[in-house]
C-alpha positions in Angstrom: -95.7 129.9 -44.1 -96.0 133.7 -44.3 -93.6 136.7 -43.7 -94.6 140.1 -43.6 -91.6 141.7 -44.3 -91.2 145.2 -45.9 -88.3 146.4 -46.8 -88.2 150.1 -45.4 -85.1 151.1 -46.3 -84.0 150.5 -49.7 -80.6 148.4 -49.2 -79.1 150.0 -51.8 -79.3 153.3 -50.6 -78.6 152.6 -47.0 -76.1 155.7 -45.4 -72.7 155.8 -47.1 -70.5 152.9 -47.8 -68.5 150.9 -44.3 -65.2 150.3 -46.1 -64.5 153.3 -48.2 -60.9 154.1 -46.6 -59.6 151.3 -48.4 -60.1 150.0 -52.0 -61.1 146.6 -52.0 -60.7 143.8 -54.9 -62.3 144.2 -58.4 -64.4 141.1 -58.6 -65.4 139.2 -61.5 -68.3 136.5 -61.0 -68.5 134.4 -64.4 -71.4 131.9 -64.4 -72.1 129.3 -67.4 -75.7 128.1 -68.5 -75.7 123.7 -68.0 -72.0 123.7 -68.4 -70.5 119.9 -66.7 -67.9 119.5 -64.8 -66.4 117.6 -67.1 -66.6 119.7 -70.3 -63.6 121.7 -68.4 -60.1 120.1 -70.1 -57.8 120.6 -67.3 -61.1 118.8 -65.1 -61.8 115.6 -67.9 -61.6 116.4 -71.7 -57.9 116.9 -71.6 -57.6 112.9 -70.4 -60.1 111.5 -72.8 -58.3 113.3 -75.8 -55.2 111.6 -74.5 -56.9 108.2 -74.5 -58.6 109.3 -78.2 -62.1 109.5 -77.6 -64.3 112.4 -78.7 -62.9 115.8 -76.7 -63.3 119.2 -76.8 -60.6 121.8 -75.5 -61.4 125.0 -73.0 -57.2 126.3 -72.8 -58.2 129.7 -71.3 -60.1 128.6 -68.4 -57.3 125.9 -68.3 -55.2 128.6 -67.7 -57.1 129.7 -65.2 -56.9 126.3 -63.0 -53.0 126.4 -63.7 -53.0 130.2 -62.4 -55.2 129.8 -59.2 -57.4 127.7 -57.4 -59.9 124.7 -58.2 -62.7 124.0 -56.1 -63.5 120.3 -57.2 -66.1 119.5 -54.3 -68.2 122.6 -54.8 -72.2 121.8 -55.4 -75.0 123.9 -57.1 -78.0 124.8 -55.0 -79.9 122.9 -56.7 -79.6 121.0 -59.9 -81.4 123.5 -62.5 -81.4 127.2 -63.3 -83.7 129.5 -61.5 -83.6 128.0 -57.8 -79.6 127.5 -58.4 -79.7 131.3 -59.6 -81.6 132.8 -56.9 -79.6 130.5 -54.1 -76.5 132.1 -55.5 -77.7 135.9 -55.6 -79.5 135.7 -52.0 -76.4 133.3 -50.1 -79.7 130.7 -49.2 -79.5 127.3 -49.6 -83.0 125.7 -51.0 -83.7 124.9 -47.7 -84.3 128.8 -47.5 -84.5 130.5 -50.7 -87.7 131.5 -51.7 -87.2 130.4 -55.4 -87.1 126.2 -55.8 -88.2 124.0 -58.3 -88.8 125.1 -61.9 -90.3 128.8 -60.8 -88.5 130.8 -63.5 -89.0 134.3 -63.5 -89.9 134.7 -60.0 -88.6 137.7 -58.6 -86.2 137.6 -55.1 -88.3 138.7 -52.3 -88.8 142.4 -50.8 -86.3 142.2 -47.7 -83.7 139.2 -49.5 -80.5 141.2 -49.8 -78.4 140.0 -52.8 -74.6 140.3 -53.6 -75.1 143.2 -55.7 -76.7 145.0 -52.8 -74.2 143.7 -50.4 -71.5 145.2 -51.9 -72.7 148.6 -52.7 -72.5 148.5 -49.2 -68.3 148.2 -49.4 -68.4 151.3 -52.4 -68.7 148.9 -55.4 -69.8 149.8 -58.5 -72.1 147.1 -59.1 -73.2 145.7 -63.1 -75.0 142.6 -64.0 -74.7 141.1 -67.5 -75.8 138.5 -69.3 -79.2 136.4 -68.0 -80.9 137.1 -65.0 -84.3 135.6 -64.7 -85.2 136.2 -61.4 -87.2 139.7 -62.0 -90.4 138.6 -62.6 -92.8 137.5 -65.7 -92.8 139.5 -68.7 -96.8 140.8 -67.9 -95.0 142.4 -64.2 -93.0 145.1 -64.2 -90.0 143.3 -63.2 -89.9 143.8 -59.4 -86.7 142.3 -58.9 -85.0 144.2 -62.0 -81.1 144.3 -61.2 -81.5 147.8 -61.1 -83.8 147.1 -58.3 -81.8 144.6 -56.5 -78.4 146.6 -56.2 -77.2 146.6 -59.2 -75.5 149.9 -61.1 -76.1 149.4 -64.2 -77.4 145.9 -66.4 -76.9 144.5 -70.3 -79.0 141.3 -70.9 -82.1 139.5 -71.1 -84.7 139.4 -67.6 -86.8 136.6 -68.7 -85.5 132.8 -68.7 -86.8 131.7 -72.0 -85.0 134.4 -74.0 -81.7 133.1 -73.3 -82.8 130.2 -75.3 -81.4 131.8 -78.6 -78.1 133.5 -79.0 -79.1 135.4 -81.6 -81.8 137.9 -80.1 -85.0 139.4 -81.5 -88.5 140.5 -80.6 -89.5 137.5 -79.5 -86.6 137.1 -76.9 -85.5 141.0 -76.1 -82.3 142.4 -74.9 -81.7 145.2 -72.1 -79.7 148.0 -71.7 -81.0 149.4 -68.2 -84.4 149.3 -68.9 -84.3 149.5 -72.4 -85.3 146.7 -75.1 -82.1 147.2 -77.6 -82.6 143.8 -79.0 -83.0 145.3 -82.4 -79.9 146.5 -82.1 -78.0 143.4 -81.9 -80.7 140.1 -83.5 -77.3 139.5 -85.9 -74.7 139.3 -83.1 -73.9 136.3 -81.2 -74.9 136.9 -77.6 -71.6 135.3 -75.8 -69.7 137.6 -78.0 -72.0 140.6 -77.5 -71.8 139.9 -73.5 -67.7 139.7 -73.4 -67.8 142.9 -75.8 -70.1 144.8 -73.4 -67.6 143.5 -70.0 -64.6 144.2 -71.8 -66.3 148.0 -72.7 -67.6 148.5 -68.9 -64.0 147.5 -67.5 -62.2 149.7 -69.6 -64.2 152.5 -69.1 -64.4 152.1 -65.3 -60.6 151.7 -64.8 -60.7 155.1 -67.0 -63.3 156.9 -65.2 -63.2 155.6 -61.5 -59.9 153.9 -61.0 -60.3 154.5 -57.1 -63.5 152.4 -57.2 -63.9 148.8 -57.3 -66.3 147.1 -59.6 -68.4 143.9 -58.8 -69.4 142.5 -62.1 -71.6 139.5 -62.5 -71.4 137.9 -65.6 -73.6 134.7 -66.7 -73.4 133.4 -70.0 -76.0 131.4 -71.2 -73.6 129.1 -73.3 -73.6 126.4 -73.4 -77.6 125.8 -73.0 -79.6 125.2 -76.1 -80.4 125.8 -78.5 -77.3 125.1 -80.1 -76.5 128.2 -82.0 -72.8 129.0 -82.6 -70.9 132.6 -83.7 -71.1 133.7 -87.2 -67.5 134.1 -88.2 -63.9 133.0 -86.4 -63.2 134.8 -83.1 -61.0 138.1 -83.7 -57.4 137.8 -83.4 -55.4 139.1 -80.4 -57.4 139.6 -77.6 -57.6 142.4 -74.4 -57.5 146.2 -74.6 -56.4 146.0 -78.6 -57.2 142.9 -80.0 -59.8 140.4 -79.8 -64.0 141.4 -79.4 -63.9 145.5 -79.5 -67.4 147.4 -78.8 -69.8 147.7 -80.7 -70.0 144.1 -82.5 -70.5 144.2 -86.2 -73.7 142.2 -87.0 -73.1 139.0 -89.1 -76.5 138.4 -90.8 -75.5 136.5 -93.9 -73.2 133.9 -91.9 -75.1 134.1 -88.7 -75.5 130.6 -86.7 -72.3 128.9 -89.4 -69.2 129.3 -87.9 -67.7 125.8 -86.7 -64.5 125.8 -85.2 -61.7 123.7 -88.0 -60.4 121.1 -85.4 -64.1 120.4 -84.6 -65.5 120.8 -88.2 -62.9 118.0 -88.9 -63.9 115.4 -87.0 -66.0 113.2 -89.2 -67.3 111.1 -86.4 -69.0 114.1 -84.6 -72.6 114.5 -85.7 -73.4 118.4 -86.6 -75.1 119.0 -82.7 -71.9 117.9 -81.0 -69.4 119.5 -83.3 -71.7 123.1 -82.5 -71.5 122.3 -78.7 -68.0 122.1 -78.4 -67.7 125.3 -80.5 -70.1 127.0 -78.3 -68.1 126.1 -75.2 -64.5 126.9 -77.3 -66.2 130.1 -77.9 -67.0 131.0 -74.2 -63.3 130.0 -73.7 -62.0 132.8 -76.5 -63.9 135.7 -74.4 -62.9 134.1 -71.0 -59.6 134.6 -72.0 -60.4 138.3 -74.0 -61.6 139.3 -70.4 -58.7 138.2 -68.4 -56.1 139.7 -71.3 -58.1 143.3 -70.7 -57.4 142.9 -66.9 -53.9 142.7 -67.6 -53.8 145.4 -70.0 -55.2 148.0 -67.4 -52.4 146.2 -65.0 -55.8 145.4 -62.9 -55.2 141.6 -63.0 -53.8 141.8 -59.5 -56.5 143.9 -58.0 -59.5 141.3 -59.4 -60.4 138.4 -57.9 -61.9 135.8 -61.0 -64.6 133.2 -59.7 -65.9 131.0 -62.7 -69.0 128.3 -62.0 -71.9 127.0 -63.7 -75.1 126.7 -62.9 -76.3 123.0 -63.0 -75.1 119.8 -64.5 -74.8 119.2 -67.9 -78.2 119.3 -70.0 -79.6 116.2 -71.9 -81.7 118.4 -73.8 -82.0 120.6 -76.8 -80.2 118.0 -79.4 -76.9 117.5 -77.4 -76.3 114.8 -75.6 -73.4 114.8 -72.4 -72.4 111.2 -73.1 -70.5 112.0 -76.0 -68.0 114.1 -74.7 -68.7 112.4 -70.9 -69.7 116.1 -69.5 -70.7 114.7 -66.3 -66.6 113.8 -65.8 -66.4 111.3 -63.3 -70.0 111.8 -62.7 -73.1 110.3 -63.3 -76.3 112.2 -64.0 -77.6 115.3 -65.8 -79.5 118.9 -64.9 -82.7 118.2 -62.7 -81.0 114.8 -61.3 -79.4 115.4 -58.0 -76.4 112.4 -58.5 -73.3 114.0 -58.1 -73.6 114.4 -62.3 -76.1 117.3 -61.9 -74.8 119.1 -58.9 -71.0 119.2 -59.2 -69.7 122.2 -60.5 -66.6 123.1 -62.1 -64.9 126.0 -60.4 -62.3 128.2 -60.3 -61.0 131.4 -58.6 -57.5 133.2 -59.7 -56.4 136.2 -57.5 -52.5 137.0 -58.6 -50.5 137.8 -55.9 -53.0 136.5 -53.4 -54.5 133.2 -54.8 -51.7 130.7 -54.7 -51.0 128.9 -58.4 -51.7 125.1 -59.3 -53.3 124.3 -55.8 -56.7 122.1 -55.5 -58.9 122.2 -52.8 -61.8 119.1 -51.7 -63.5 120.9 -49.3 -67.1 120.5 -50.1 -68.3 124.0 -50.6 -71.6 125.5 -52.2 -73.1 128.1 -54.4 -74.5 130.1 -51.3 -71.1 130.2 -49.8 -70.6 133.4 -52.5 -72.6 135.6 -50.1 -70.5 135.3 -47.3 -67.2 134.9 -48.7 -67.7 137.9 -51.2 -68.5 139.6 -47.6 -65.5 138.6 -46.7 -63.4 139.7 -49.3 -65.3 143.3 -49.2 -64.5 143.2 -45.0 -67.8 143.8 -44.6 -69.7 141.9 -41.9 -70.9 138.3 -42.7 -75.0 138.5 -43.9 -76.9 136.3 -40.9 -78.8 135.9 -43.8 -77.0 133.2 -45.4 -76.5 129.7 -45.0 -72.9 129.6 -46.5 -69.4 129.6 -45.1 -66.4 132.1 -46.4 -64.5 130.3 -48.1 -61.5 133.0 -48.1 -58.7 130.8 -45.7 -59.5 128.2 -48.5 -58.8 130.8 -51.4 -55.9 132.6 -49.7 -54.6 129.5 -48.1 -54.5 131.0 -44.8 -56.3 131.1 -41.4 -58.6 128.7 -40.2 -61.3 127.7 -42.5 -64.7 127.0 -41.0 -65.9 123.8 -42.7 -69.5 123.4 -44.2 -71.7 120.8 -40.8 -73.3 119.4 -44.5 -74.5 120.8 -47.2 -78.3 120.3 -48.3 -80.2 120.7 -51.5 -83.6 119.8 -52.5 -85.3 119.7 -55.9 -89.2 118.4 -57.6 -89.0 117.5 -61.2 -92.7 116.6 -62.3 -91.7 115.8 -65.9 -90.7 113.5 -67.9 -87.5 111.9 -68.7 -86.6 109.9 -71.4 -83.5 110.5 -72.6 -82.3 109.8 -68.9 -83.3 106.0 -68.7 -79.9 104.6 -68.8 -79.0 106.9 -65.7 -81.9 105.7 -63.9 -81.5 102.1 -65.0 -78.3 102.8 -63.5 -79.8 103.9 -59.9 -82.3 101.4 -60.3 -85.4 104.4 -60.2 -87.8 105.2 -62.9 -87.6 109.1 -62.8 -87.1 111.7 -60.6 -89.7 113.5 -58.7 -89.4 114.6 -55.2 -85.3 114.4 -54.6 -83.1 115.9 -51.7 -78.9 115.0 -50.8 -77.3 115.7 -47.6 -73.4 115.5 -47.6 -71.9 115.5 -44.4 -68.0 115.2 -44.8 -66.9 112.5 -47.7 -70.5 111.2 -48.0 -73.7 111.5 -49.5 -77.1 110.9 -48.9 -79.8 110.5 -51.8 -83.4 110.1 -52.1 -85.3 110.6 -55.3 -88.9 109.8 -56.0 -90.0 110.3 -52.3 -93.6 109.7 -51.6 -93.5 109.6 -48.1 -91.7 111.0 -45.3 -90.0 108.3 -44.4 -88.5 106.5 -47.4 -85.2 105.7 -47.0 -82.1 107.4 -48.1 -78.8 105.7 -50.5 -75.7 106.4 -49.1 -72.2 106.8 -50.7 -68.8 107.7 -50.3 -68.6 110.1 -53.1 -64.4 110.5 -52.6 -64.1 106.7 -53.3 -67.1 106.3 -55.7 -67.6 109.4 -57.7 -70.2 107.4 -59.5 -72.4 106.8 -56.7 -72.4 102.5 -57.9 -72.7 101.2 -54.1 -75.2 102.1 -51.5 -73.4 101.8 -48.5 -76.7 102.1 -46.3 -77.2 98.8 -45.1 -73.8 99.1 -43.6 -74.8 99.3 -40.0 -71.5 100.9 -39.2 -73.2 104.0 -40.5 -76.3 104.1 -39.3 -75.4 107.2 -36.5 -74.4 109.2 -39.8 -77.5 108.1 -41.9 -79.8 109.1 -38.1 -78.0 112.5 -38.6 -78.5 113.0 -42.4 -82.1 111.7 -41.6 -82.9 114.7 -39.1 -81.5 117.2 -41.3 -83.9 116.0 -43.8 -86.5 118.5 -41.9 -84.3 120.5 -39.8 -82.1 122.2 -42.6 -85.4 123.6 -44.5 -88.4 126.0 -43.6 -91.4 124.6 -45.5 -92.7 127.1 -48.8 -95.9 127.2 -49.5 -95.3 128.0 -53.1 -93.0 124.4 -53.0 -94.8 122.1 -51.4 -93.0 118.6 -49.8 -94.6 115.4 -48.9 -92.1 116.0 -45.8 -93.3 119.4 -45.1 -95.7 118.1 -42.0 -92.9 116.6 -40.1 -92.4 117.3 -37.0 -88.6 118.7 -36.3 -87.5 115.7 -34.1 -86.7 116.6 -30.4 -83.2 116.3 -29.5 -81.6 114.2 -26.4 -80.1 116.6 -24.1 -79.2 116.4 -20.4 -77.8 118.5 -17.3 -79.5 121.5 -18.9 -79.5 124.9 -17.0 -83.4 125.1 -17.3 -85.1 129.1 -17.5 -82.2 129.9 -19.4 -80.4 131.3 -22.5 -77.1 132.0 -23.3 -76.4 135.7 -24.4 -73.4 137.7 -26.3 -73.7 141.2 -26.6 -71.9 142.6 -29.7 -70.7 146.4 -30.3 -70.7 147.7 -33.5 -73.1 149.1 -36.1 -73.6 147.3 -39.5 -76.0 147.2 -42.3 -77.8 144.2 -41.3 -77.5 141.7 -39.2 -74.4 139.9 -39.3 -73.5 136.2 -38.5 -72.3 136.9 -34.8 -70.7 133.0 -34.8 -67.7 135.3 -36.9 -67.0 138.4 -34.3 -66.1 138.5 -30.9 -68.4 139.5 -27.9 -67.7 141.6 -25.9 -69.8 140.1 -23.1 -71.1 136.8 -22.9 -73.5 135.4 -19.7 -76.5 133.4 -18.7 -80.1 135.8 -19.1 -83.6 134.6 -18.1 -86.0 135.5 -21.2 -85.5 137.6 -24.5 -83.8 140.3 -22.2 -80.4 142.6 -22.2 -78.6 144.4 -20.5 -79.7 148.3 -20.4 -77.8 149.9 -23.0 -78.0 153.8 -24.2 -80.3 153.3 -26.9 -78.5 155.5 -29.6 -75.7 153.0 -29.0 -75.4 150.5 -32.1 -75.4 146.8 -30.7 -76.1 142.9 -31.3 -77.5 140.0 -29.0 -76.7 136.3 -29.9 -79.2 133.8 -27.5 -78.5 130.4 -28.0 -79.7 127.6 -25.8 -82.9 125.2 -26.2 -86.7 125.7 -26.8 -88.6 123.1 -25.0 -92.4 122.7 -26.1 -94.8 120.4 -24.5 -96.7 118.5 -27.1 -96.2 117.4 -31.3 -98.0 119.9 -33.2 -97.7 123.2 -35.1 -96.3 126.4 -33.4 -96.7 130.0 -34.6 -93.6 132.0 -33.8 -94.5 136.3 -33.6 -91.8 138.8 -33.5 -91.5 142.5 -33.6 -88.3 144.0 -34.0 -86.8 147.6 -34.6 -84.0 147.0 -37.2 -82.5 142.7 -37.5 -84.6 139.6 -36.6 -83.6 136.2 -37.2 -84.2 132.8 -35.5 -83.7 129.4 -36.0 -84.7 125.9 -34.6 -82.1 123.6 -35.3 -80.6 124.7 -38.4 -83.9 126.1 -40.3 -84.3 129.6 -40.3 -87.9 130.1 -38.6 -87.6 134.3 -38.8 -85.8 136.0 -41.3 -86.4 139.8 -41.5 -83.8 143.1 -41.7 -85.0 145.9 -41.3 -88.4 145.4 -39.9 -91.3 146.9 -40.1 -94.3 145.2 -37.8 -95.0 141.9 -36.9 -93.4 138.6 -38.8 -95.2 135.4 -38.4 -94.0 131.8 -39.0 -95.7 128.3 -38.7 -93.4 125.2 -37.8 -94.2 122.0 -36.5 -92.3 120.6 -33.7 -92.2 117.2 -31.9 -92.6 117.2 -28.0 -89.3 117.9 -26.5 -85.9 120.0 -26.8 -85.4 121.9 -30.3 -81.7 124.0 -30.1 -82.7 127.7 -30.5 -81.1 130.5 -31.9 -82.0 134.2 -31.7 -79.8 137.0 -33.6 -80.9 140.8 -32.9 -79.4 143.6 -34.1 -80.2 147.3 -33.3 -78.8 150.5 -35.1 -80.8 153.8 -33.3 -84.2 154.9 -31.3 -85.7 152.6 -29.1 -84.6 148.8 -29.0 -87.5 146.5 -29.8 -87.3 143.0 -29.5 -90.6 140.7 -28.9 -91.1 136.9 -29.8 -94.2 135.6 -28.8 -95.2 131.9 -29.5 -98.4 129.2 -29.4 -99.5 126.4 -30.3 -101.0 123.2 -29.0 -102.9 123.6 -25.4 -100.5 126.7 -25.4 -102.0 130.0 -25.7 -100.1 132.4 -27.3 -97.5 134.2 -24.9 -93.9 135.7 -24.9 -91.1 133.4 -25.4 -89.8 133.1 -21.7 -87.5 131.4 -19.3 -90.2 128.6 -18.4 -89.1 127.5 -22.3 -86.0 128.0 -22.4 -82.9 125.8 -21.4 -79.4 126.1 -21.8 -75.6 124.0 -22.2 -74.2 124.3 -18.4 -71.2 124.2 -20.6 -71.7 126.9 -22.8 -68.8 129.2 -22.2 -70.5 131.6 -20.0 -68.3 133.9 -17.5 
């Protein structure tokens, strides 16, 4: 499938900010490297020291689950870096995101907005620190650079590989802007150096632009291996006076030594374990440095904290998960998609607006960021994404919108070894081709899929965490496994870079009757925003039954949006080719995979999809700023020459809320 999108206008420098009457939240977005959900204490280590068995202790973050929020259902986009990196940056699930599998270093597409680009548009100052990897290879000249994708300023490494090491040098360089400073800093710890350098940019912001709020990105690579640790005990005191102070004084004689005393103590902790709990204690010191600045400044109230991880814990690298159980409750590791390599531990503290000690089970995922960093910004919701807000959930008020399912999908060609007792477990050999669907409490899992129709497991992950017992025979839910089944191919858009052996199935018709046939429903939106938004969150302010891709006439230096919803009906199984030309916003869906996906357009976008005979639901968002409005989707495909999208196609819900 092939988009020809250009991104005329340069997100980033699009007119003046929406929202700059009122300043918005500070917010802080700390992401781990292969951190489990388990290696949090208040989440699992604090219960296995209690029952003696080998723990490690994380009492900042701790601190943070007692001070705000923990979100124990949330999911990574997909169970290893890069894809679960560029799902979270782009608000895509890998169903959409145009970086899957193991494609490190591939750069975010021309025309993908990310969060640091969405909230320039709200008048945030905008800094990324820490690994990035989704630029582009080191022979490239870094297309997707942060400074290129929205972001102010940028302290870390672009490449993948070079966060391998915490202890950086020519062979694994370190960035200031566009600057290799590495030689600067090949004696300083890199979790220290990173906390140093976010510690340095809050404190001079709050000095310099108190008015304007910051959006700071900040992803550790601890605790991924290699298993290097600090060279000396962390600084006493922490915050504005105490604790890391910029710059770092290099530690090349002790470099790669330091263990921490309770863990150097433990004579039943071979050396790799005793360094990974030290690295992960250490990430805990400068989690809580951070917060102690914040409160310094007297900013604490004003910054909204979200801390994650990006996958599972790693069985790699000389550590091993089982000793400390860093899976939790879990079973599986990064690159397996059991609950063990896709639950995340997170957390959110907002003082003053997060409630204390609360827990939440709504399942929620990585790309619900996008939207619910929109949120918190007031600027509109990104049609782009496929998340949800999850702001009523944070704040504890409103109505929260609950995730239909959430869906992730992931290839693993190589080997895995060390992973046999998991698979023994699951009764596999491996892991290959693997997607989940979780609708509600339950899961659905395939792994090793050779053809399209292999069979998903089925569990009730509330009542077995574990994932021990396949309730898919249970005819009782065999309308829920039909629905998990469908969305199997109709929550993804096939990449051509990522191929599927499910790719070539058709998206199954659906069974719909007492249809208005010829036509649509259509909402017309006022307003004027950036891109095009998610209209299912505003209002219309007219809403009626249209024949064809029309609208009413409308002055065209008057900023507006159309929402058409209703059902495409084609005539045979086969491939379709979908055409559309646009003036600013396109986007369109069948079922729930996004077939068009273009802001700010610039000439004609083409998708293929295949489709089984039939009704498919459709969904058209359109968006226009100034100038003439442009809207045309044209369509063929078998024994149908190509033609516009018109009312013999269409159908709509006779009950479909139309005035």
């Amino acid at each position: 499938m092939s988009f020809n999108v250009f991104l005329v206008v340069l997100l980033s420098l699009l007119s003046l900010p929406l929202f700059a009457a009122e300043k918005k939240p500070n917010v802080l977005f700390i992401l781990c490297d292969d951190l489990g959900y388990g290696d949090l204490g208040v989440l699992y280590q604090n219960a296995r020291a209690k029952d003696g068995k080998p723990a490690h202790g994380t009492p900042n973050i701790d601190q943070m689950a007692v001070d705000g929020l923990i979100l124990r259902q949330h999911y990574c986009a997909a169970p290893v870096c890069a894809p679960s990196r560029g799902s979270l940056m782009t608000g895509q699930s890998q169903g959409h995101c145009a970086i899957r599998d193991n494609e490190f270093d591939k750069p975010i597409p021309p025309g993908v907005m990310t969060l640091g680009e969405m909230l320039k548009q709200a008048g945030y100052h905008t800094i990324a620190i820490g690994k990035w990897g989704l630029g582009g290879h080191k022979d490239s000249d870094f297309p997707s650079h942060p400074l290129k994708r929205g972001f102010d300023e940028f302290f870390g490494f672009m490449l993948h590989r070079d966060g391998h090491v915490y202890y950086h040098d020519k062979e694994h360089p370190l960035w200031e802007n566009s600057t290799d400073v590495g030689a600067k800093y090949e004696n300083v710890y890199s979790t220290d150096l990173f906390t140093a350098r976010a510690k340095k940019y809050i404190t001079d912001h709050e000095a310099q632009h108190p008015d304007q709020p910051f959006f700071m990105y900040l992803a550790y690579t601890a605790v991924h291996a290699e298993l290097n640790v600090p060279g000396e005990p962390y600084p006493k005191g922490a915050g504005k006076s105490g604790g890391l102070q910029w710059p770092l004084a290099p530690t090349p004689k002790t470099r790669d030594t330091y263990i921490y005393p309770d863990y150097a103590e433990q004579k039943s902790w071979n050396e790799p374990m005793k360094r990974y709990a030290t690295m992960a204690r250490r990430m805990d010191d400068c989690v809580g440095d951070i917060r102690q600045v914040l409160k310094d400044l007297k900013i604490d109230q004003d910054t909204l904290i979200i801390f994650s991880s990006d996958n599972g814990p790693a069985n790699e690298g000389g550590g091993d998960p089982r000793f400390f159980s860093s899976w939790g409750p879990f079973d599986g590791f990064k690159r397996d998609v059991w609950e063990g390599g896709e639950r995340e531990p997170t957390l959110a503290v907002w003082p003053g607006q997060i409630k204390p000690g609360r827990i939440s089970d709504l399942p929620s995922a990585q790309y619900d960021w996008m939207p619910t960093l929109a949120d918190v910004a007031q600027l509109p919701i990104p049609a782009q994404t496929d998340g949800v807000s999850l702001l009523p959930t944070l704040l504890d008020t409103g109505k929260q919108v609950p995730h239909p399912y959430i869906y992730v999908e992931y290839l693993h060609k190589g080997g895995s070894a060390a992973s046999k007792d998991v698979f023994a477990r699951k009764g596999v050999t491996g892991r290959g081709q693997q997607q989940i669907v979780r609708i509600g409490d339950y899961v659905g899992v395939r792994v090793q899929i050779k053809e399209p129709s292999d069979p998903l497991r089925l569990y009730n992950v509330m009542k077995d965490p574990h994932e021990d017992h396949n309730l898919a025979s249970d005819p009782s839910h065999a309308d829920l496994l039909k629905q998990m089944t469908d969305l199997l191919v109709t929550a993804r858009r096939p990449d051509a870079e990522a191929k599927r052996p499910y790719d070539d199935v058709p998206m199954p018709a659906v069974k719909v009757e007492h249809l208005v046939k010829g036509e649509l429903k259509i909402e017309t939106f006022d307003g004027d925003w950036p891109w095009t938004p998610d209209f299912t969150t505003l209002k219309p302010s007219d809403v009626g039954g249209i024949k064809g891709i029309l609208w009413p006439p409308k002055d065209k230096n008057t900023p507006f949006g159309l929402r058409f919803t209703g059902y495409l009906s084609v005539p045979k199984d086969g491939e379709y080719t979908f055409k559309g030309v646009s003036d600013q916003g396109l986007h369109l869906w069948l079922h729930d995979a996004r077939i068009i996906d273009c802001d700010h357009c610039n000439g004609e976008i083409t998708a293929k999809v295949r489709l089984a005979a039939g009704f498919h639901p459709l969904r058209i968002a359109y968006n226009h700023r100034k100038g003439d409005p442009m809207l045309v989707i044209r369509y063929s495909g078998p024994d149908l020459k190509e033609q516009d999208l018109s009312e013999p196609a269409f159908a709509r819900d006779p009950d479909a809320k139309i005035k």
